[in-house]
N, C-alpha and C positions, 0 to 999 in steps of 0.2 A: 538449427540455424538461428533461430530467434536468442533463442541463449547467449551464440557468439557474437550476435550485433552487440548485445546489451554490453556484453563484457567489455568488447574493445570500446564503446562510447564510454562506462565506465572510467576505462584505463586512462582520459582523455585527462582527464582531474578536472580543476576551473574552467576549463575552455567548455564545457557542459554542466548545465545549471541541470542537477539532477531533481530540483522540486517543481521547476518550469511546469506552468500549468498553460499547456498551448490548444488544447481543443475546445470546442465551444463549450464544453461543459467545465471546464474549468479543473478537470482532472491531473494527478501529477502522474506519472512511472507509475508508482507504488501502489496509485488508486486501481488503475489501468491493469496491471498485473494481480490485486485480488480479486478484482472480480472477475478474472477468468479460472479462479481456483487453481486446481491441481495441475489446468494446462501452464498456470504463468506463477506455479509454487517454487520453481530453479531461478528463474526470473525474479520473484518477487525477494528469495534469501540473496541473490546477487546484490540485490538495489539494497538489501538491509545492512549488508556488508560496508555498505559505500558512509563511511561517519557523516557526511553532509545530512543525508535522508532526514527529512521532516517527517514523522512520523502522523501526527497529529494534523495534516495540512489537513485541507477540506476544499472538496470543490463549491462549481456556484452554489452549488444545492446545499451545501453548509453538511457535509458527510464526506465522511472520513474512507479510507482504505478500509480498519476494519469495519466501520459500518457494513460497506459496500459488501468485504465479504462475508460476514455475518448475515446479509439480509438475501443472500443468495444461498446459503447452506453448507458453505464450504468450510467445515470445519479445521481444517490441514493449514487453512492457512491462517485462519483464527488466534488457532496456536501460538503458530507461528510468528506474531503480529505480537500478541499478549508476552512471550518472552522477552521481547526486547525491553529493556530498561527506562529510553528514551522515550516509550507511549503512554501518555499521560488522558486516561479516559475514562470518563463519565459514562459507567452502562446504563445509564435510562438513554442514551441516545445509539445503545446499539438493539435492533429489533428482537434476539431471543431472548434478551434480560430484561425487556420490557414486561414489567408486571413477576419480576419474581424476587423482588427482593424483600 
C-alpha cells in the first residue's frame, strides 16, 4: 500500500516538492525510505526514479540518505544509493568507511 501512495504522489510532478524536508528532523522521502531498508528498498528505487531527487540532501543532523543507511546496516540499499550517478559522496562521512581508506 505504501508503495502505491508513493507512486501516485509521484505521478503528481511539481504539485509535490519530492526533497521537502517537513519533519522535525529535517528529513527528505529518500532519507525516510533508507532507513527503513529493505522495508522502504521499492519505495526508496521509486523516489530515485523521480529526476527531481536530491540525492545528497541532508537533514538537520547534516546526514544524508546514504548515511542513514549505511549507519543502520542496510546494505541493499547502499547499493542501491551508490549506483545512481547523481550522488556525489565524501565516504569519511558515511560510518562503515570510516577508518578504511
Amino acid at each position: 500500500m505504501q508503495t502505491g501512495v508513493v507512486d501516485l504522489l509521484l505521478q503528481q510532478g511539481s504539485r509535490v516538492d519530492i526533497n521537502c524536508q517537513n519533519n522535525k528532523d529535517g528529513e527528505t522521502a529518500l532519507s525516510a525510505a533508507a532507513r527503513l531498508g529493505g522495508q522502504g528498498l521499492h519505495i526508496l528505487k521509486l523516489i530515485l526514479e523521480d529526476s527531481r531527487t536530491v540525492l545528497n540532501a541532508v537533514d538537520k543532523s547534516g546526514k544524508s540518505a546514504l548515511w542513514h543507511a549505511d549507519s543502520k546496516g542496510h546494505v541493499q540499499v547502499v547499493n542501491e544509493l551508490l549506483k545512481d550517478p547523481r550522488l556525489h559522496s565524501d565516504l569519511t562521512y558515511v560510518p562503515s568507511a570510516v577508518g578504511k581508506h
